[in-house]
C-alpha positions as a Markdown table, in Angstrom:
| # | Residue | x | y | z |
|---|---|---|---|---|
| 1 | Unk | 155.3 | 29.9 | 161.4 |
| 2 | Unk | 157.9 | 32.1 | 162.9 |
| 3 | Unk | 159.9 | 34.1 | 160.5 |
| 4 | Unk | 163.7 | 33.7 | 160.8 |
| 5 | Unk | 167.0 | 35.3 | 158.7 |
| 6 | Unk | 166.4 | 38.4 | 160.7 |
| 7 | Unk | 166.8 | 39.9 | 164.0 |
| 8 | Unk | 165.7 | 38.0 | 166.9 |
| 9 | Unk | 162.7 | 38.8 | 168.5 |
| 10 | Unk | 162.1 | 38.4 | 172.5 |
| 11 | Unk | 158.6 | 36.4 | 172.6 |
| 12 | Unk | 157.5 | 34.2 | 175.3 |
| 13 | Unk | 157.5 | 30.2 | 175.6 |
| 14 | Unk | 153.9 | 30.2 | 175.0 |
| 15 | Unk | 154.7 | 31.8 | 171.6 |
| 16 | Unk | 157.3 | 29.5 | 170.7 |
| 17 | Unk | 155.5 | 26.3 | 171.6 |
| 18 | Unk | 153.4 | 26.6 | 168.4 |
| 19 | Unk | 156.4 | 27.5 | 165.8 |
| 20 | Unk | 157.8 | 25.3 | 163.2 |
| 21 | Unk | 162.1 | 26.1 | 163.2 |
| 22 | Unk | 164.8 | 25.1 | 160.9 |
| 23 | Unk | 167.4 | 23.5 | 163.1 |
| 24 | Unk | 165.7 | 22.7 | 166.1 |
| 25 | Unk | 165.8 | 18.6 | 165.2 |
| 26 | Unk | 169.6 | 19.1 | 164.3 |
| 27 | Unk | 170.6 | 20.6 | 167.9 |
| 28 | Unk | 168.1 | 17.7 | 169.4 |
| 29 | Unk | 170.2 | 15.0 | 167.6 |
| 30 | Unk | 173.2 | 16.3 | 168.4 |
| 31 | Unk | 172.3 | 16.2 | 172.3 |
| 32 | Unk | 171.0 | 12.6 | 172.3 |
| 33 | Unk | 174.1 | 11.5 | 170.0 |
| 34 | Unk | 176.4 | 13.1 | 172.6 |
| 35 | Unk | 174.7 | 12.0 | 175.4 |
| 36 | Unk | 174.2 | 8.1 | 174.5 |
| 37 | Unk | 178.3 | 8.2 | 173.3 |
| 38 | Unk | 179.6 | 9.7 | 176.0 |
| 39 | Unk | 177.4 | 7.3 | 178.9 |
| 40 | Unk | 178.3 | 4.1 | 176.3 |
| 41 | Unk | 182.2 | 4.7 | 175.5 |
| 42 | Unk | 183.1 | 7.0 | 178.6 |
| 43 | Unk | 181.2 | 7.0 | 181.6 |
| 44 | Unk | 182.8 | 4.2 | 183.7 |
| 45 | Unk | 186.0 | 4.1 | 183.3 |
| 46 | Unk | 188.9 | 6.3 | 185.1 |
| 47 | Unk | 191.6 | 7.5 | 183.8 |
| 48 | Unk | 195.2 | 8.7 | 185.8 |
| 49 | Unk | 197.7 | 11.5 | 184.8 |
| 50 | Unk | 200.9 | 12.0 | 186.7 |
| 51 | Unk | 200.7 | 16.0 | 186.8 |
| 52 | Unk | 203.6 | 18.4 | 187.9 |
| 53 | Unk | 203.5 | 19.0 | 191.5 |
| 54 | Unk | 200.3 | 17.4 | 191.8 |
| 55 | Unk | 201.1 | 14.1 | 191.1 |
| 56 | Unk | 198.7 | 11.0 | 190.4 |
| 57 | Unk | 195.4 | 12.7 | 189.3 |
| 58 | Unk | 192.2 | 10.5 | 188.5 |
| 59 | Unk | 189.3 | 11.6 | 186.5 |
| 60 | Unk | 186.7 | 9.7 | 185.0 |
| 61 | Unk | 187.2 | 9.3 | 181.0 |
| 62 | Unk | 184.3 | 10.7 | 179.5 |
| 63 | Unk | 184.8 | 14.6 | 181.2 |
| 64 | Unk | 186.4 | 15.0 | 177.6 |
| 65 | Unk | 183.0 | 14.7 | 175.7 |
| 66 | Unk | 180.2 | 14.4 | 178.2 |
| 67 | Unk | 180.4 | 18.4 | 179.3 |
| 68 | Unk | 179.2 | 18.9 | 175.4 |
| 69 | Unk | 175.9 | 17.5 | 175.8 |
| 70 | Unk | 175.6 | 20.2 | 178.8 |
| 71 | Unk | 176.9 | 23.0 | 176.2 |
| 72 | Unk | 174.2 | 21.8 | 173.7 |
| 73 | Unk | 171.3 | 21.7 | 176.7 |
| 74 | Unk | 172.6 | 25.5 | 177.2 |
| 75 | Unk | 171.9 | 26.7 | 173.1 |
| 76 | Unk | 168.1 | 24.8 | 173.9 |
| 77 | Unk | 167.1 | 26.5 | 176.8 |
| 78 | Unk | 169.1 | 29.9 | 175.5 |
| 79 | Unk | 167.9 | 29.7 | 172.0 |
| 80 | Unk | 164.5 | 27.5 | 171.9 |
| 81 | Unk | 163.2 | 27.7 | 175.7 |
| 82 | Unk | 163.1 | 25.5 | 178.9 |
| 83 | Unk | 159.8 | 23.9 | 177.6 |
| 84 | Unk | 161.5 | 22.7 | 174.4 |
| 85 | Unk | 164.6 | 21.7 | 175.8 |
| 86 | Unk | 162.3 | 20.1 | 178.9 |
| 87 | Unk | 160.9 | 17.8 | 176.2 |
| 88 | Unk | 164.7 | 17.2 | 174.6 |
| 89 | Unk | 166.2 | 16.0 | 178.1 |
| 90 | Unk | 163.4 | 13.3 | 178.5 |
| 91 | Unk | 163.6 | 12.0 | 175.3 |
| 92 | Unk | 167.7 | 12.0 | 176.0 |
| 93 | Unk | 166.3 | 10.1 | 179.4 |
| 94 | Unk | 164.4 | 7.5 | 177.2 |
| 95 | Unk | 167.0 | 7.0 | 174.6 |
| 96 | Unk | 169.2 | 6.1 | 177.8 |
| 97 | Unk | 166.9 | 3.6 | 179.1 |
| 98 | Unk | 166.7 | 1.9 | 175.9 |
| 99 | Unk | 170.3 | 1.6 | 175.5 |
| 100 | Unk | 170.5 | 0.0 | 178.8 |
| 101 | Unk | 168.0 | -2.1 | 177.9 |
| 102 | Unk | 169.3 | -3.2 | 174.5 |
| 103 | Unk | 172.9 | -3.8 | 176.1 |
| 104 | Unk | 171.3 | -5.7 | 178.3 |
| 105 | Unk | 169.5 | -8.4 | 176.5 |
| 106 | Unk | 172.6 | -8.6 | 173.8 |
| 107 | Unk | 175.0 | -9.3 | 176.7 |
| 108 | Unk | 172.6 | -11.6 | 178.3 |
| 109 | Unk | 172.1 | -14.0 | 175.3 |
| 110 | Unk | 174.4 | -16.9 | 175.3 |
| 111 | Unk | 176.6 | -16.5 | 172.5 |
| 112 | Unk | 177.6 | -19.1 | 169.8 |
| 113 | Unk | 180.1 | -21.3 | 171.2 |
| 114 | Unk | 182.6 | -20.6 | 168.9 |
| 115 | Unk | 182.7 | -17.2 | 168.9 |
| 116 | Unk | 185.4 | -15.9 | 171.7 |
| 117 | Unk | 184.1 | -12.1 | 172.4 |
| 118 | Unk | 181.6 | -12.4 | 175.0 |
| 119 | Unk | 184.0 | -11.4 | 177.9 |
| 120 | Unk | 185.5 | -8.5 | 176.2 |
| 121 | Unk | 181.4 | -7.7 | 175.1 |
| 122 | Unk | 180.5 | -8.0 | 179.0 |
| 123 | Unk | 183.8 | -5.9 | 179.9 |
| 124 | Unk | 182.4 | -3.2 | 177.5 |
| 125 | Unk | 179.0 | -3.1 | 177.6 |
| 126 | Unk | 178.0 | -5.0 | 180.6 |
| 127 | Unk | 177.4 | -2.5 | 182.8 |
| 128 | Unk | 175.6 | -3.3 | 186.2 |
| 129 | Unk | 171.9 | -1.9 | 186.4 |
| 130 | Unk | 173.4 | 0.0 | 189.7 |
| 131 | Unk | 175.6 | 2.3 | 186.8 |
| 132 | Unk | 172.5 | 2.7 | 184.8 |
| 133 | Unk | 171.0 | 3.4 | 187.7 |
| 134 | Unk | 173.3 | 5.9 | 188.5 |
| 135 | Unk | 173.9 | 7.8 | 185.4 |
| 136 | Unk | 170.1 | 8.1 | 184.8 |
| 137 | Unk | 169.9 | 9.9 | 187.7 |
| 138 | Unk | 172.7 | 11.9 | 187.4 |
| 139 | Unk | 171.9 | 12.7 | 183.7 |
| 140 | Unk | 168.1 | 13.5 | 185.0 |
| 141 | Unk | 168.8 | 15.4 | 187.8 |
| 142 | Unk | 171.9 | 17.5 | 186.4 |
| 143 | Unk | 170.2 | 18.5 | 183.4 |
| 144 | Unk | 167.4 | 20.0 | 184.3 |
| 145 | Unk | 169.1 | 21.5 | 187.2 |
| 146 | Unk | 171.3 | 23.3 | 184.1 |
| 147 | Unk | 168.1 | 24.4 | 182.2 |
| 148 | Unk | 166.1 | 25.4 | 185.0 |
| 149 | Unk | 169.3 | 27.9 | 186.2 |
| 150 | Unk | 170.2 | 29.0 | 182.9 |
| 151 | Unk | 166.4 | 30.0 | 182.1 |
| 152 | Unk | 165.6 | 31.8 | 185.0 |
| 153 | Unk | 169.1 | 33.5 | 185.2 |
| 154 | Unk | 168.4 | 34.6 | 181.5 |
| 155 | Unk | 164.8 | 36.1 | 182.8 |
| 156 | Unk | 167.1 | 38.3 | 185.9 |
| 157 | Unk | 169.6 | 39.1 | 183.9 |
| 158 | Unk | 167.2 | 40.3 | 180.9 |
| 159 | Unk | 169.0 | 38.4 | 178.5 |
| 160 | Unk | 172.6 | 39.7 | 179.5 |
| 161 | Unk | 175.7 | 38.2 | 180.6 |
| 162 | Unk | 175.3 | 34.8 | 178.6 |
| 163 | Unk | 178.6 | 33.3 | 179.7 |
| 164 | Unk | 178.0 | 33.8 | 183.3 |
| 165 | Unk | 174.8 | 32.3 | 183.0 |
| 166 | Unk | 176.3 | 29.3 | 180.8 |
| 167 | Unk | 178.9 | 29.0 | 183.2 |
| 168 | Unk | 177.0 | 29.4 | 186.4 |
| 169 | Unk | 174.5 | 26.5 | 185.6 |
| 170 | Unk | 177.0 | 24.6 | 184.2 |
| 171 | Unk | 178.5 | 24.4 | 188.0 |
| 172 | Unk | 174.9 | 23.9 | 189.6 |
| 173 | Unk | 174.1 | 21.3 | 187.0 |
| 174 | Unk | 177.7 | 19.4 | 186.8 |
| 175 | Unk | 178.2 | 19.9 | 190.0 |
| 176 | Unk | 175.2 | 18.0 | 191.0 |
| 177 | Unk | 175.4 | 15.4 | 188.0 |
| 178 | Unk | 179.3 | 14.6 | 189.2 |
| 179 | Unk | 178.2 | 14.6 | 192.9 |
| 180 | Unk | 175.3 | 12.2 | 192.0 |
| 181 | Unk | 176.9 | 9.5 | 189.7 |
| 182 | Unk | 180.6 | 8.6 | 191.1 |
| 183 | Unk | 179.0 | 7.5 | 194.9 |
| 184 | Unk | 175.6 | 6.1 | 193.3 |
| 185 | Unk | 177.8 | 4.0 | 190.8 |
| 186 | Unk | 180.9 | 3.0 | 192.6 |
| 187 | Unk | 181.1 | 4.0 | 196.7 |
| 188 | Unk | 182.2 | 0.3 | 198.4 |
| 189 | Unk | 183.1 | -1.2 | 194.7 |
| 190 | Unk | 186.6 | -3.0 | 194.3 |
| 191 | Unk | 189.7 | -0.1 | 193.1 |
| 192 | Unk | 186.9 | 2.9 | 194.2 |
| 193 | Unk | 187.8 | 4.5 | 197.8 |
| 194 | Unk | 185.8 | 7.1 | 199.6 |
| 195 | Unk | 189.3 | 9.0 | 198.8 |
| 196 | Unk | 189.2 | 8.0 | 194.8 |
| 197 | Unk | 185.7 | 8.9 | 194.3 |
| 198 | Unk | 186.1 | 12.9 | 196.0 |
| 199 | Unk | 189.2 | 13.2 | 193.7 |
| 200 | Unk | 187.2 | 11.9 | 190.6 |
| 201 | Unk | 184.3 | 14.4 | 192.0 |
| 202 | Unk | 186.1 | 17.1 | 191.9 |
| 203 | Unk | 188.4 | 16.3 | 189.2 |
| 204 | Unk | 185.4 | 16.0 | 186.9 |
| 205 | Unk | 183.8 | 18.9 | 188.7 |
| 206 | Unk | 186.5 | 21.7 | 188.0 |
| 207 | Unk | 187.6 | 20.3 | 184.3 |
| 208 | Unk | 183.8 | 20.4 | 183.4 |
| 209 | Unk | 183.7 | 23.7 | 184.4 |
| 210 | Unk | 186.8 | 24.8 | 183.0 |
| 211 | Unk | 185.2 | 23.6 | 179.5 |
| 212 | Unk | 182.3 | 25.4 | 179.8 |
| 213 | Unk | 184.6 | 28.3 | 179.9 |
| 214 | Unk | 186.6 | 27.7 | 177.5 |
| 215 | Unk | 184.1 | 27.0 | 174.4 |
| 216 | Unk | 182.3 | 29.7 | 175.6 |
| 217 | Unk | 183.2 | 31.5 | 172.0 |
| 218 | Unk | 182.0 | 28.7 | 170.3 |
| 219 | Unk | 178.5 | 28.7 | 172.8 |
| 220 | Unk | 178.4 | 32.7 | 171.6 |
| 221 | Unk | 178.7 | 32.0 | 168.2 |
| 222 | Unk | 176.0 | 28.8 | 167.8 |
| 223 | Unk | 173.4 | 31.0 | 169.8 |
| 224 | Unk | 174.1 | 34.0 | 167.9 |
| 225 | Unk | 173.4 | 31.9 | 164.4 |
| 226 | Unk | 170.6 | 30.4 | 165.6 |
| 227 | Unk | 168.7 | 33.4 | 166.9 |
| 228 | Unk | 169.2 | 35.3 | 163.9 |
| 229 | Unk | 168.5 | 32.2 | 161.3 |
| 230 | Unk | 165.5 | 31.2 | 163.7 |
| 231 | Unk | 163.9 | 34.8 | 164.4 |
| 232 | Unk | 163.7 | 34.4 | 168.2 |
| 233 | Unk | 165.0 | 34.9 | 171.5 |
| 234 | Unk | 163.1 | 33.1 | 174.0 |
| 235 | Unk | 162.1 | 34.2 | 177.5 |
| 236 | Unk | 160.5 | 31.7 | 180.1 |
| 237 | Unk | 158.6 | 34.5 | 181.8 |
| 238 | Unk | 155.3 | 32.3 | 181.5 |
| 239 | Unk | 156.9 | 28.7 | 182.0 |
| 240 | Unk | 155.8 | 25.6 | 184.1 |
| 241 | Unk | 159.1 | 25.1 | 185.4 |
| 242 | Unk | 158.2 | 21.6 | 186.4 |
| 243 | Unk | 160.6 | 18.5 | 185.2 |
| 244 | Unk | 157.6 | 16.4 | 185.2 |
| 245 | Unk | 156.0 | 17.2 | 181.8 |
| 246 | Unk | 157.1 | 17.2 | 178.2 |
| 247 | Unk | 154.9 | 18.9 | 176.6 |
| 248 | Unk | 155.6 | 22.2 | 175.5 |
């Protein structure tokens, strides 16, 4: 058992992989909640703002929410490890599939004939297995992209500089998530250009970004709690850095 209510302590991933912690299961909920809410209510659809000298700007919906689960990934690997975090993102990878899954076989039952909201259920949660596709290996890819950065940039910077290392794999692992998802999901679809889909790139690219930035108080403060209340400050000197396991 690993003492907390004090001052963190560096120890290794190999030390934490055996302790017992107060709010770990908390900050894992959190992530998966997050993560299933914003693929389910925001992933597909694009939004357009007419913005001062700009003009017309598309970006995809869910850039308000989604960038959150990405600040939660960032307090796991900070606080708890890459291993532990490791083991978070694939359960946040099955909860996905199952949701896919379960939307598909709901849609796909014929519905009672006198009930009139199956094409507003298939508008909503019919999406084509080439989204799922999609997001699952943006989500897959992106993530662990994000922990793997932020944990070795916390092992070169000894533990310093935690917004630039927030904020510098949040562009590696958004970058790559944005850069996956919109041409897996959409290139050749109907109201999708090659022009529409680099806007909504980018779009998403520099506001997730931006919002990494700007709750980078709030990332502070969370991290700071948590290594006190927990007793630890985790360095993956001795990590597997493989995405391929989830054991920790």
């Amino acid at each position: 058992m690993i003492e907390g209510d004090g001052e963190p302590r560096r120890i290794s991933a190999r030390e934490v992989a055996s302790g017992h912690f107060r709010y770990f299961d908390i900050v894992m909920v959190a992530f998966v909640v997050i993560l299933l809410l914003s693929n389910l209510i925001g992933a597909s659809k694009r939004a357009e703002l007419d913005l001062p000298v700009i003009g017309l700007w598309s970006f995809g919906a869910g850039v308000f929410f989604f960038p959150v689960s990405y600040i939660v990934g960032d307090v796991l690997t900070e606080v708890y490890g890459y291993a532990r975090a490791r083991r978070v993102i694939w359960m946040g990878f099955g909860a996905l599939v199952f949701m896919a899954f379960m939307a598909w076989v709901i849609v796909s039952l014929p519905p009672a004939r006198s009930w009139p909201g199956q094409a507003s259920y298939e508008a909503v949660f019919g999406n084509t297995w080439r989204i799922v596709f999609a997001s699952m290996t943006a989500f897959w890819a992106g993530e662990f992209a994000n922990s793997v950065v932020l944990a070795r940039m916390k092992l070169l910077t000894k533990g310093r500089y935690l917004w630039m290392r927030t904020i510098g794999s949040t562009i590696v692992g958004q970058g790559l998530d944005s850069l996956l998802f919109y041409p897996l999901a959409f290139a050749g679809t109907a109201g999708w250009t090659t022009d529409a889909i680099v806007q909504v790139v980018l779009s998403q690219f520099v506001l997730k970004t931006l919002w990494e930035a700007l709750l980078t108080p709030f990332t502070y403060m969370v991290v700071n709690f948590l290594k006190r209340r927990e007793g630890i400050d985790v360095f993956d000197d001795t990590t597997n850095f493989t995405p391929f396991k989830a054991k920790v």
